[in-house]
C-alpha positions as CSV (number, residue, x, y, z in Angstrom):
1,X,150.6,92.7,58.6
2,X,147.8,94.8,60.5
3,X,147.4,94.0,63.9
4,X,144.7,94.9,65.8
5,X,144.5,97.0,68.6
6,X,142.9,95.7,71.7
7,X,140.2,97.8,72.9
8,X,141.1,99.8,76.0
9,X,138.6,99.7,78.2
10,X,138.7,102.9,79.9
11,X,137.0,106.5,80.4
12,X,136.4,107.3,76.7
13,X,135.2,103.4,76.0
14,X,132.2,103.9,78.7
15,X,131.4,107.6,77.4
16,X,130.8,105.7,74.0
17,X,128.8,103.0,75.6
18,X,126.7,105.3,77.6
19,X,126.1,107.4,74.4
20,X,124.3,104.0,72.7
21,X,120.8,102.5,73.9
22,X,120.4,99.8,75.6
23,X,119.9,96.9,73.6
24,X,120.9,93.1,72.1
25,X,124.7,93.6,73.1
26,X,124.3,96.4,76.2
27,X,122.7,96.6,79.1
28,X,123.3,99.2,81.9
29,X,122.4,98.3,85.3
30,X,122.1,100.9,88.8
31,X,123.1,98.1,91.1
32,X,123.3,94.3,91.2
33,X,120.4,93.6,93.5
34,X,119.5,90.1,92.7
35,X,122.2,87.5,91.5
36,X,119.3,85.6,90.0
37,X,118.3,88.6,87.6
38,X,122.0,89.6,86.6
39,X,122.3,85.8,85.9
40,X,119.4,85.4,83.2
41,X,121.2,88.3,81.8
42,X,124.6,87.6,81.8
43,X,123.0,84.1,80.1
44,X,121.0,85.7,77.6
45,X,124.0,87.9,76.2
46,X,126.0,84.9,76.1
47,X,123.5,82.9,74.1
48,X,122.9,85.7,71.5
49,X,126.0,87.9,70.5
50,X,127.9,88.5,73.6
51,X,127.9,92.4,74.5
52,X,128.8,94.5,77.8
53,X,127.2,94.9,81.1
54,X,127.8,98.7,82.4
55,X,127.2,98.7,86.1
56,X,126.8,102.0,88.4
57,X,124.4,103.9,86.0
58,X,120.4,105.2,86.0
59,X,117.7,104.4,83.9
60,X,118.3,108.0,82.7
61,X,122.0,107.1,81.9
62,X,123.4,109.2,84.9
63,X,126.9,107.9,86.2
64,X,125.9,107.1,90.2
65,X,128.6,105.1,90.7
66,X,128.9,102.0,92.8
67,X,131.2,99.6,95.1
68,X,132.9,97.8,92.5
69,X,133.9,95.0,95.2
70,X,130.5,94.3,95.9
71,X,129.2,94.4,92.4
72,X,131.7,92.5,91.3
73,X,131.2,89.6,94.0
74,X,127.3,89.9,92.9
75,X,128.2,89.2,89.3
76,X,130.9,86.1,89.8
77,X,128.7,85.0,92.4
78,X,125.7,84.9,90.0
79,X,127.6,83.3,87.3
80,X,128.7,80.4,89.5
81,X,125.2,79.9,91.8
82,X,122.7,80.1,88.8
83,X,124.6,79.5,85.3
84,X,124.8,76.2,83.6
85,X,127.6,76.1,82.3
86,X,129.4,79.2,83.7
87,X,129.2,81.9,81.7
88,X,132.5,83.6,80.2
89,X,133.1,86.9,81.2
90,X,136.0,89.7,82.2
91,X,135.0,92.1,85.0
92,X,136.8,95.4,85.0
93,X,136.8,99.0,86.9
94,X,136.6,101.7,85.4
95,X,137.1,105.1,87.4
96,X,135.3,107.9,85.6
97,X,135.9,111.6,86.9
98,X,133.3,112.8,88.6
99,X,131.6,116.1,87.0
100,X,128.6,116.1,89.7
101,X,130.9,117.2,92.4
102,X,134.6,118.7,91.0
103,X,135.1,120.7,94.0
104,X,135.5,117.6,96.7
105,X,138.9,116.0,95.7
106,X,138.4,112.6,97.5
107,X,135.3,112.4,94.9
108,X,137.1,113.3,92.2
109,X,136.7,109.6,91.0
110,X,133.8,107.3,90.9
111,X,133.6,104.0,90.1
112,X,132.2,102.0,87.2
113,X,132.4,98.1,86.6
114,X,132.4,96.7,82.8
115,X,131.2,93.6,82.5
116,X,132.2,91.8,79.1
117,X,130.4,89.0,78.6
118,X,132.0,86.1,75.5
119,X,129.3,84.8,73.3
120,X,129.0,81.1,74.1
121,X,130.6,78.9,71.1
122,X,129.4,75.9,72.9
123,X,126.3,74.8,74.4
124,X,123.2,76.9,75.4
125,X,123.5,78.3,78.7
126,X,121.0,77.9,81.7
127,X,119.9,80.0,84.4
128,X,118.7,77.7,87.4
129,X,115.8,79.7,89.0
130,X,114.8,80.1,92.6
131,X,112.7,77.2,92.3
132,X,115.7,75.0,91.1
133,X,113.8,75.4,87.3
134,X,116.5,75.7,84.4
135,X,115.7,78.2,81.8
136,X,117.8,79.4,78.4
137,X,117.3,83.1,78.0
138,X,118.4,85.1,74.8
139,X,118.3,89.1,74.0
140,X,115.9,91.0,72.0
141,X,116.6,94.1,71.4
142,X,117.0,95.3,75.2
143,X,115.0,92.6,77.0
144,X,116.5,89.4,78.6
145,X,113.4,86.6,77.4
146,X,113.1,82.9,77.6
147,X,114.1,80.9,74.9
């Protein structure tokens, strides 16, 4: 019998994700700055196929780096405030080597966070919004819409 082998999540898994575009299943995002946003798009992945959220890149797909204690508080955070029902997801760090600045051993590693976020099998998921409005969002192609 074949098993399959669990994906490692790891240096090599993000060089392959960063090497895609963004689009129904992958998103890359600089920083968590609005639990509301990250929400609609953790719900909108969920709703469609599932997919990954890499966090601590550019628009222009440069690794920046982030604190993955903070982003990761942003993200459960977000799930729990503003999804309906919660949203399944795994968060993990990933530490990348740092090219930008080899010479500085304490930055020798930066930090990434994956976000992998389950398809729903059950119901649609909703996004409360600052106004207390619920809304279903889905992906297209790279863009979080409302259903």
């Amino acid at each position: 019998m074949n098993k399959m082998k669990p994906t490692k999540f790891d240096q090599d898994f993000v060089n392959k994700l960063i090497k895609q575009k963004e689009g129904k299943t992958l998103d890359f995002k600089q920083k968590i700055n609005s639990k509301e946003k990250i929400a609609k798009t953790l719900g909108a992945l969920a709703n469609t196929e599932g997919g990954f959220i890499l966090v601590g890149l550019s628009d222009k797909k440069k690794i920046t780096g982030i604190d993955p204690e903070e982003e990761r508080y942003m993200i459960e955070s977000a799930n729990e405030e503003f999804c309906v029902p919660r949203v399944s997801i795994a968060v993990k760090e990933i530490k990348v080597r740092n090219e930008k600045y080899p010479m500085f051993s304490d930055e020798e590693e930066i930090s990434l966070l994956l976000v992998i976020v389950k398809k729903s099998e059950g119901p649609i998921i909703f996004c409360k919004s600052s106004n207390g409005e619920m809304k279903a969002y889905k992906r297209v192609h790279d863009q979080t819409l409302a259903v």
